[in-house]
N, C-alpha and C positions, 0 to 999 in steps of 0.2 A: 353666541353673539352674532349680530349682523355685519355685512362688512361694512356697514358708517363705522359701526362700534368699532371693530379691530383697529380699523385705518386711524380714529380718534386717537387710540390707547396706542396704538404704533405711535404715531405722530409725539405724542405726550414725550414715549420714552426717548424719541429723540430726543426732541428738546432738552430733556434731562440730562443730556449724555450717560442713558444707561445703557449698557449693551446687556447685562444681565434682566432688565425690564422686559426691553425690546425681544430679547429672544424668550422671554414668560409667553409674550402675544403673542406669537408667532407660533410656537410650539400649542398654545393652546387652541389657537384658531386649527391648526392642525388638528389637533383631538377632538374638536368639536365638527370635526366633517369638512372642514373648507379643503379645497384642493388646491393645487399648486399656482395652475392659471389661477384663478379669482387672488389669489395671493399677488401674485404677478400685477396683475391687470388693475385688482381694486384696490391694493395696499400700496405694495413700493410703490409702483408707478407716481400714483397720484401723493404720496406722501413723498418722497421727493422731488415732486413740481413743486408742490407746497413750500418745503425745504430750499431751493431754489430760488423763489419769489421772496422769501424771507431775507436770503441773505443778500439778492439785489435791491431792496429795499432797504438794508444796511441794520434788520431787525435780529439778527445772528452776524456773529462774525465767521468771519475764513476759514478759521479753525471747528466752530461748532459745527458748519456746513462739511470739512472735511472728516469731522468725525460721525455724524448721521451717515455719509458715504461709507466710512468703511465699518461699518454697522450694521448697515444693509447688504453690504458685500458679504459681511459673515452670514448675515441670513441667507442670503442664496446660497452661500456655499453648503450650508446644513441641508439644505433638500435637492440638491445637488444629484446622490445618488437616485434619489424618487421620481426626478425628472428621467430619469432612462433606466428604468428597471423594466419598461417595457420592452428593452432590447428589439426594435422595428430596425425593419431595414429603412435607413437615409434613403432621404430623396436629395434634392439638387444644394450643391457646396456654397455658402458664403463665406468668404475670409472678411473680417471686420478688424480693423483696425484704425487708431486715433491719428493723427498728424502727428509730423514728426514736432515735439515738443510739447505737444498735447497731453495734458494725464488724467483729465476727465473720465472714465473709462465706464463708470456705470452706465451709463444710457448703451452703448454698444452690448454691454454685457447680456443688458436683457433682451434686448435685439436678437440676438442670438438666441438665447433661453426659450425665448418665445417662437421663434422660429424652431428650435428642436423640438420643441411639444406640438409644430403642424410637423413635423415628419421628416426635417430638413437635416442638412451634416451643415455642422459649422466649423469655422479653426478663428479664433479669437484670438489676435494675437494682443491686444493691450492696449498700454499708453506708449505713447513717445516711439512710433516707428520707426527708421530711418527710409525713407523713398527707395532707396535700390532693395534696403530687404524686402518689402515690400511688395516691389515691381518683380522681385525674384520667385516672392512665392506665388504672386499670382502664375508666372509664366509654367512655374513648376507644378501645381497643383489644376490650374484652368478652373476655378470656380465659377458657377455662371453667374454670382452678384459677389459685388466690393463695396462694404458699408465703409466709411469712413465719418470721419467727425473730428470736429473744431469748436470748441467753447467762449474763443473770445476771437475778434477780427483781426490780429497780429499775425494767428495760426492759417486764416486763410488761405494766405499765399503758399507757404505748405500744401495744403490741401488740392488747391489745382496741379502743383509739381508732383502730389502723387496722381491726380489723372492724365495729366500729360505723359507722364512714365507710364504708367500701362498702356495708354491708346498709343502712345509709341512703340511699349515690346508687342502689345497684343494687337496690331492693325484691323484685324480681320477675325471675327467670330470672338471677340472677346466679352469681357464681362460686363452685365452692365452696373452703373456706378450709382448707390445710393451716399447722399450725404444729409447731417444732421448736424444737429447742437445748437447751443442758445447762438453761437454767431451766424445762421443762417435763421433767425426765428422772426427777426425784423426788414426781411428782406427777400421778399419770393421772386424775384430774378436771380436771385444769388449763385443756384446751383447752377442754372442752364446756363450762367453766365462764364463758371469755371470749365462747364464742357461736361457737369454731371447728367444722367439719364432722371434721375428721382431723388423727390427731398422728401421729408417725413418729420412730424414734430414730436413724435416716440416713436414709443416700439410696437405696441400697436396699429398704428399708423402706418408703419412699417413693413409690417407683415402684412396688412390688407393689402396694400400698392403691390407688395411682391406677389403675392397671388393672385391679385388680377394681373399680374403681369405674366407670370405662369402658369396661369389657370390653378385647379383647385388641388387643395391638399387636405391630409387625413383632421379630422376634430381630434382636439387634444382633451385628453380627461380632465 
């Protein structure tokens, strides 16, 4: 199948609420030679923007939308191991994590996924941070980028109090700051507004900005 086809047939099984569907597709684009990125990149990705845009249009509910997430969640997790069976050495640390009350957590997820498949180490820590753990593991860990993320405009303010806490522990050589999510997606002062370095409307997106930001990293199979 081509990946229109998969992404369609993915798409479907959401909507379905099947998770046994959705991992047929999956598994089968698998066996048919698809790789992990294109999986990444042409499937989830775009079927939960899709998924997304659906349920702001009020065309799924809350619940269908959080069951396509944690559907997709299991699909990452099944190739999971395949993503690092290459055993490479890491190149440079991001810590990603949601605002404190935030539970959005897919879009970061693959951020990270995507970034380990250029070469990168990542430590993900989730939904719903709290600001000092946070500000602690940066201080302890020194990652040279901090993704974070906010879904709706309530959590913003979150979100600057975790960049204020780090530019406060880390004054000097510290990380720089990516943020995302649909509450930064209508509004491109937003980031530089809270004091972020980079915003990104995925994970693709994502990972280009960070590589021209640190120049180039290895092609992912």
């Amino acid at each position: 199948m081509t990946a229109e086809e998969v992404r369609e047939e993915y798409l479907r099984a959401l909507l379905a609420g099947s998770r046994r569907d959705a991992m047929a597709v999956v598994d089968g684009a698998v066996q048919d030679g698809m790789g992990i990125r294109p999986l990444y990149l042409e499937v989830f990705q775009p079927v939960m923007r899709e998924i997304g845009r659906l349920w702001q249009e009020n065309q799924i509910t809350v619940a269908d939308e959080h069951l396509a997430t944690a559907i997709t969640q299991a699909a990452m997790a099944r190739l999971y191991d395949q993503l690092f069976a290459g055993g490479a050495q890491p190149g440079p640390l991001l810590v990603a994590a949601c605002a404190d009350q935030e539970r959005h957590e897919l879009g970061l997820r693959m951020i990270c996924d995507v970034l380990e498949m250029e070469g990168w180490d990542t430590v993900f820590l989730g939904a719903s941070v709290p600001v000092e753990d946070l500000v602690q593991m940066v201080v302890e860990r020194r990652p040279q980028v901090v993704a974070l993320s906010a879904s709706i405009a309530p959590h913003v303010a979150r979100v600057r109090a975790a960049i204020d806490g780090i530019r406060a522990a880390v004054p000097e050589g510290g990380p720089v700051i990516v943020v995302g999510g649909r509450a930064f997606a209508d509004d491109a002062g937003l980031a530089e507004r809270l004091g972020a370095d980079l915003t990104a409307a995925d994970a693709v997106e994502a990972a280009e900005r960070l590589k021209e930001r640190f120049g180039g990293m290895k092609d992912a199979a």
